[in-house]
N, C-alpha and C positions, 0 to 999 in steps of 0.2 A: 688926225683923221685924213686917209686919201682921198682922191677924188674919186675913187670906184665907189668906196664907201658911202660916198656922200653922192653919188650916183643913186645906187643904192637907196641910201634915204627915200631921195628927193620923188625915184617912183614911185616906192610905196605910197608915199603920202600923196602921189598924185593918182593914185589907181582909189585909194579909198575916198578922195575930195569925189573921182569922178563917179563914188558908187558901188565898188568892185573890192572885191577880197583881196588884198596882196599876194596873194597865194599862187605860185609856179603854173599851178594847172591853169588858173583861170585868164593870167596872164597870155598862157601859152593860148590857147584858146582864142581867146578874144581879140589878139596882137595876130594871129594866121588868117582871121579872118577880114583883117585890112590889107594885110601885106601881100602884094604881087608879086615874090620872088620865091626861092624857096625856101616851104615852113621851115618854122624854126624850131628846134627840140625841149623838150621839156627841160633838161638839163641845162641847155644855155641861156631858158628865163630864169631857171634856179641860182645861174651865175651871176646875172644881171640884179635878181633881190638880194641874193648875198655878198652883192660889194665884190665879185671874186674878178668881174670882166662887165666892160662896157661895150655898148651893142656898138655895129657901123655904122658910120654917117645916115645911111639911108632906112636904117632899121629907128634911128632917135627919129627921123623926119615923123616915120609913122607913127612911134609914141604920141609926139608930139601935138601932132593934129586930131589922133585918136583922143587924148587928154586931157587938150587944150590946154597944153602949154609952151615956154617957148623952147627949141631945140636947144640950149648950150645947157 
């Protein structure tokens, strides 16, 4: 297993601990609604649940704190 993959994983299971459907839309959604830069595409949260690409440093921060959990 990579580590996108297990990227991967680790949100899903952290968007449903935090309540939220793993699901791209809701992701996308609810992740533009904390982020200050520019939204982000439906297709690149799609990339992010499917293990295919991990976000940038500053996109994890906002997981992160959105989550409650820790950025690595």
């Amino acid at each position: 297993m990579n580590e996108k993959t297990m990227f991967a994983e680790r949100l899903q299971k952290a968007l449903v601990a935090a309540g939220y459907a793993p699901r791209p839309s809701v992701l996308e959604r609810e992740f533009n609604l904390r982020y200050w830069g520019k939204p982000i595409t439906f297709q690149a949260v799609r990339r992010w649940l499917r293990g295919d690409s991990i976000p940038a440093q500053d996109k994890l921060q906002v997981l992160a704190e959105w989550l409650r959990i820790e950025p690595h």
